[in-house]
Structures are given as C-alpha cells and as structure tokens.
C-alpha positions in Angstrom: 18.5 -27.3 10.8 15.3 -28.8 10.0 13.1 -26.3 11.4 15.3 -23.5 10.1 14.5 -25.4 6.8 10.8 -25.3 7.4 10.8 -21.4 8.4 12.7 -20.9 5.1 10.2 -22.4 3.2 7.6 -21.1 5.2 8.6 -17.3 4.0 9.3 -18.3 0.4 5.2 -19.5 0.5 3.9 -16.4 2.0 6.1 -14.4 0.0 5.2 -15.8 -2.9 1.3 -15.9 -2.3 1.8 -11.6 -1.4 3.4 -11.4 -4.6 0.8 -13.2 -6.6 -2.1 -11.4 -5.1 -0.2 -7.7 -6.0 -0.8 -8.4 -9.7 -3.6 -9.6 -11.6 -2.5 -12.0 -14.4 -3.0 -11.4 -18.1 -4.2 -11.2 -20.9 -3.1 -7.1 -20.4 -4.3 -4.4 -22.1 -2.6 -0.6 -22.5 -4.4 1.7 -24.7 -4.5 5.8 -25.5 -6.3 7.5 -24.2 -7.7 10.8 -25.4 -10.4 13.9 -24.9 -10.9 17.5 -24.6 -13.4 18.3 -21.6 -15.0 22.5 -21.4 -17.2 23.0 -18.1 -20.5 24.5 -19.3 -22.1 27.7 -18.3 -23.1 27.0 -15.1 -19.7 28.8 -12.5 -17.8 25.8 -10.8 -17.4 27.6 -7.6 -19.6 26.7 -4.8 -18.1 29.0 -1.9 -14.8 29.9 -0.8 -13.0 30.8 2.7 -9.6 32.3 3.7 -7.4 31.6 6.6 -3.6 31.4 7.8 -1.0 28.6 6.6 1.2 26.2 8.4 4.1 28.8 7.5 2.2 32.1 7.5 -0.2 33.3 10.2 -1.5 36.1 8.1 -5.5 35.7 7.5 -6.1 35.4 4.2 -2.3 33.4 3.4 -4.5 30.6 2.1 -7.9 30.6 0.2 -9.9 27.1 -0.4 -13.0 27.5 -2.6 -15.0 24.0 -3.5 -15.9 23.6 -6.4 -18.4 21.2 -8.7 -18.6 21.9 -12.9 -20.4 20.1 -14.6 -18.7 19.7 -18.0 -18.5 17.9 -21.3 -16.2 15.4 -22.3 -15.2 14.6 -26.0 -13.5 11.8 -27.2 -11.0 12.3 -29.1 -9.6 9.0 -31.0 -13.2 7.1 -30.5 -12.6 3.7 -30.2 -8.9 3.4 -28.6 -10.3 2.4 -25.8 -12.8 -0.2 -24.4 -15.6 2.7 -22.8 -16.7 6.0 -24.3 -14.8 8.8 -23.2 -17.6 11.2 -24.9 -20.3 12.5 -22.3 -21.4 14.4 -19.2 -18.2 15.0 -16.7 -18.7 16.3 -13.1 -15.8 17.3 -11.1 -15.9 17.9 -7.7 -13.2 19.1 -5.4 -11.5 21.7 -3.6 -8.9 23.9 -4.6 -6.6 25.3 -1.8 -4.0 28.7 -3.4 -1.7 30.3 -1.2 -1.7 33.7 -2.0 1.5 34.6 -1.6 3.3 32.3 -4.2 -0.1 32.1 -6.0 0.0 28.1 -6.8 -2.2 25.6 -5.3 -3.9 22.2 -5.3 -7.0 20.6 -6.8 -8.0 17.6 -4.7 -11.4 15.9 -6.1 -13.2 13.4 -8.1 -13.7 13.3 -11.7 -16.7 11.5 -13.4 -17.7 10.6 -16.9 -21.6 9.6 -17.8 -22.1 8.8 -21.5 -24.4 11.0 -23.1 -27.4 8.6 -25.1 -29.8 10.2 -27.4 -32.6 8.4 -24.7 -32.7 6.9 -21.4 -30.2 7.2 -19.0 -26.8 7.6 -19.3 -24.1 5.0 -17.9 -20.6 5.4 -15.9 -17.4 5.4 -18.0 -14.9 6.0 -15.5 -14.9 7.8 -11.5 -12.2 8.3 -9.6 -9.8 10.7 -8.1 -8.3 14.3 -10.0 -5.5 15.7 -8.3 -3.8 19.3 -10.4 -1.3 21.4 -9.3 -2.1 24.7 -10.4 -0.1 28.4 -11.0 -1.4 31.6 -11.9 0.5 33.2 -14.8 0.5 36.1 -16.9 -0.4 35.8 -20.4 -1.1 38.4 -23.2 -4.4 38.4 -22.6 -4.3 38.7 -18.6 -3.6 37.0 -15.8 -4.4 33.0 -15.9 -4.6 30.1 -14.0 -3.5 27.0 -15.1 -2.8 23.4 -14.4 -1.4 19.8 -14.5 -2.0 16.9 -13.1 -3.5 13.4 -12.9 -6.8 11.3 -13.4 -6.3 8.0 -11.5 -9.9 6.6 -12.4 -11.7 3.6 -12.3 -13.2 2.7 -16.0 -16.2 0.8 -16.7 -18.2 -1.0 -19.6 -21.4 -2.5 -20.4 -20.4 -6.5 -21.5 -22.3 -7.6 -24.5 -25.9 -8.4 -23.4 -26.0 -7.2 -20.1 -27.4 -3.3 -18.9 -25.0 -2.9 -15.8 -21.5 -1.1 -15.7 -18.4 -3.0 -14.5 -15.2 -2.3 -13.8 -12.6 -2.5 -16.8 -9.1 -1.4 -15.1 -8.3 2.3 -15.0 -7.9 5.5 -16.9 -4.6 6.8 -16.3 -4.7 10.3 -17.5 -2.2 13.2 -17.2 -4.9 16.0 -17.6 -4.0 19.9 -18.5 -6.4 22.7 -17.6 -7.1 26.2 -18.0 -9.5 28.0 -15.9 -11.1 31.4 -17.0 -12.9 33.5 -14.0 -17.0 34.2 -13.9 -19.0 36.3 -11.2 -18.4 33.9 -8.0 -14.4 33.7 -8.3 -11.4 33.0 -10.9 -11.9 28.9 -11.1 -15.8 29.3 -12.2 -15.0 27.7 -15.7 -12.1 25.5 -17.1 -10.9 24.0 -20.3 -8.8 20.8 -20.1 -7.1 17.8 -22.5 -5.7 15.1 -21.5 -3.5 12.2 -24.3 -1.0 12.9 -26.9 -3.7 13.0 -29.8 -6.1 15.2 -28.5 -5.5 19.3 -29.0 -3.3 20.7 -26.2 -4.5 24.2 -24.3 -2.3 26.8 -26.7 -3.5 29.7 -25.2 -1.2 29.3 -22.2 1.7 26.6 -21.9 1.9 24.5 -18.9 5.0 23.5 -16.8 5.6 20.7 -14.4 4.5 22.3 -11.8 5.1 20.4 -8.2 3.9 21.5 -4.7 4.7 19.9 -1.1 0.8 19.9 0.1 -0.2 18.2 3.6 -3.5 17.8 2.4 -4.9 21.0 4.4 -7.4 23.2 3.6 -9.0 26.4 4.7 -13.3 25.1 4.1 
C-alpha cells in the first residue's frame, strides 16, 4: 500500500509540474487586432512548376508557384495593440492549386517591419501564414481568393532599450484577394485581417477547407 501511495503521489507531482509548464501565468493580455495589407508593384511570383497529384496522374493535375510580395501593412485601430501593425510586410510561401477543382493552399511566413521616417526599421511580428484559396467567378472575371490564418510571433521595443522582444502572438484570421500580372494569376494580393478593419467587398469569401498532406509540385 505504501509504495502504491508513493507512485500515486509520484504522478500527481509530475502531472502537475507538465501542467504548470503548458501555461504561462498572468497578468494576460487579449487585444484586437486590425490592418489592411496591398503587395506593391513588384509580381509575387517567383517561378512555378506542374506535376501529377496523389489522386490524379495527369501532368499538370497540380501547379505550385513560390511566391515572395513584398507589401504594405496599415494599421487599422493604432494603438489596440502593444506593436505597430503599420509597415513593410514580406510574405513568403508556396501556393500549391489543383487544377481540377481549382482550390489550393498557401503555406509561408508572414513578416511585418515598421516603417521609420530614418534608420532602420524593427520587427513587429514573424511567423507562419497558412490560406486556403478558391478561384471564383465575379462580375468582373475570374478571381482568386482566400482565408486563412496568421499564427505569428509579435515583438516590441521595451522603454529604453533598441532590441525587439518577443510580446506573445498575433492571432489573425487574414482574407485575401489576389489579382494576376505578367508571371501568373497570384502576382499581387489585397488582404484584411480584424473586425474593424475594411473587409475585401469586391469578392466575398467562404470557409473554405481542404485536406492537404503538405505536398507540393517545386
């Protein structure tokens, strides 16, 4: 009994310790967050390649293009949260379409720089994008368009000192538009992501959902 007693204890302790190191003790903070972000003339798309799917041998059944815009970010609700959410965004990423359903997958990075009038800017937030995207047809043509999720880490400059540090995360369910240039039909993209910040009207955007094993074609 006693050293069925001491194994009982024994898991309550380590149970308790894997419990305490999941969460990070107050004080919390939740705020909203809000921007609109327009990639700048410079066309996103980098390359692209074709090739068959799991499900579907045919050549072209899949097409990956990667991609990189550099963008800008705009804030907004300045102020509702601790760092800027104004500035220079990058995103980086591929996006994988199969051709025969015509939805697909951005997988990248998303990163936000502040924009100073001099010197150098500084990290707001970096971290993973990941939009599930459907092409649609509009008044004005055919469209693609997305929704999806920026699970970033955020950062500020404490009082005094010059380097970023980590402040939690940015959260953001992100909607984007994407308009096609002279290398393919993701080369520019409009996007929003918070309740307070203007939506994409030009084209509405379901919940769209895809089974993805993280394949691509590049």
């Amino acid at each position: 009994m006693r050293r069925i007693m001491i194994a009982s204890v024994t898991v309550v302790v380590v149970l308790g310790l894997a419990l305490a190191a999941s969460a990070v003790v107050g004080p919390p903070e939740v705020d909203k967050a809000n921007a609109t972000a327009t990639s700048n003339n410079t066309p996103g798309t980098k390359r692209s390649l074709s090739c068959p799917g799991e499900d579907n041998g045919a050549a072209n059944a899949f097409t990956s293009y990667q991609m990189k815009w550099p963008a800008t970010e705009v804030d907004a609700t300045p102020g509702s949260t601790d760092y800027n959410l104004s500035g220079d965004l990058t995103v980086n990423g591929k996006i994988t379409v199969n051709n025969q359903t015509q939805r697909g997958v951005l997988i990248g990075t998303a990163t936000l720089v502040s924009a100073p009038t001099t010197g150098a800017g500084t990290k707001q937030y970096a971290g993973p994008i990941t939009v599930v995207l459907q092409q649609i047809d509009t008044p004005a043509g055919l469209r693609w368009v997305g929704r999806g999720l920026i699970n970033a880490t955020a950062f500020l400059i404490p009082a005094g000192a010059t380097t970023p540090v980590a402040d939690g995360k940015l959260i953001a369910n992100i909607e984007m538009q994407f308009s096609a240039g002279a290398k393919g039909p993701f080369d520019f993209f409009a996007a929003s992501f918070g309740d307070s910040a203007p939506a994409i009207a030009s084209a509405p955007i379901a919940d769209y959902s895809v089974g993805f094993n993280a394949k691509t074609c590049l």
